[in-house]
C-alpha positions as CSV (number, residue, x, y, z in Angstrom):
1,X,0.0,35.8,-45.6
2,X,2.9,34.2,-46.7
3,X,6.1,33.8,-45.3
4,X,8.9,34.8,-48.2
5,X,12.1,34.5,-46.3
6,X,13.3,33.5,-42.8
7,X,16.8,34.4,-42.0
8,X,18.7,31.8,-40.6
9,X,21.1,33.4,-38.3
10,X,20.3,36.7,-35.9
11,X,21.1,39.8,-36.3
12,X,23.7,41.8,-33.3
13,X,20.0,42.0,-30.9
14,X,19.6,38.4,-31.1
15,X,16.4,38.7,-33.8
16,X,15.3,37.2,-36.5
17,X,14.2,38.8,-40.1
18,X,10.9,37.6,-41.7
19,X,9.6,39.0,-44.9
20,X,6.5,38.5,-45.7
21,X,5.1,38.3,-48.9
22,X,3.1,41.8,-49.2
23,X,6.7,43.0,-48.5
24,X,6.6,43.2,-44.7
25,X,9.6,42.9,-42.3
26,X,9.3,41.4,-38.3
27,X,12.2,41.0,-36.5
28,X,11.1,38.2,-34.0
29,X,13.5,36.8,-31.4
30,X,14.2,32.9,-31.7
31,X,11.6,31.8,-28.7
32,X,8.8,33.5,-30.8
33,X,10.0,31.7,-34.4
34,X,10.1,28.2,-32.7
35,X,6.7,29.0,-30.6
36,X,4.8,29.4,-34.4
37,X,7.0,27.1,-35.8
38,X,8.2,29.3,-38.7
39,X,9.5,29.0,-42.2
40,X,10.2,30.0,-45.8
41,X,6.8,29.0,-47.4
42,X,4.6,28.7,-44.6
43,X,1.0,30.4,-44.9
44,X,0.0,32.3,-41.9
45,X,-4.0,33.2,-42.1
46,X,-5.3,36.4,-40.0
47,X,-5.7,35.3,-36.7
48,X,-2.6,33.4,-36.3
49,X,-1.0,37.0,-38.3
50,X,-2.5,38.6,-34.8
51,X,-1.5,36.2,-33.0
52,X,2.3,36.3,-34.3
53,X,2.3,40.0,-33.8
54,X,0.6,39.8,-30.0
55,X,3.4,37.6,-29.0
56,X,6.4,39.6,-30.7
57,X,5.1,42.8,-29.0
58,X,5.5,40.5,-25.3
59,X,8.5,38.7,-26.3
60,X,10.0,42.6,-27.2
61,X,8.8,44.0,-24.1
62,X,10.2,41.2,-21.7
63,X,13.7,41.7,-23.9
64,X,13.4,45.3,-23.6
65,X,12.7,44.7,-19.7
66,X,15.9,42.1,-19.8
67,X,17.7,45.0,-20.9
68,X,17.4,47.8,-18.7
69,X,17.0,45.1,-15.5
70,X,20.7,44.0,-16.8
71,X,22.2,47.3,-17.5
């Protein structure tokens, strides 16, 4: 899969939009873009596609985590 767009700034919850080119959307948080080393144009095969969305589930859960800990 390709990577389509990357935006450059985060959004209000500190993520960061990628669209992909089949039209999908992840909103990963900066420590997971610099981990895979993303960017407009890059070509992710399957397994590091898993991989990507294995380590945006943890990254969301220790955020989440952050969170409520914080609140």
């Amino acid at each position: 899969m390709k990577i389509e767009s990357l935006k450059t700034a985060p959004d209000r919850a500190g993520r960061y939009w990628v669209t992909f080119d089949d039209g999908t959307k992840m909103g990963l948080y900066r420590q997971t873009v610099e981990d895979f080393a993303l960017y407009s144009g890059k070509e992710l095969d399957e397994q590091e596609m898993e991989a990507l969305r294995t380590a945006a589930g943890q990254m969301s859960a220790k955020m989440r985590a952050v969170r409520i800990v914080s609140a």
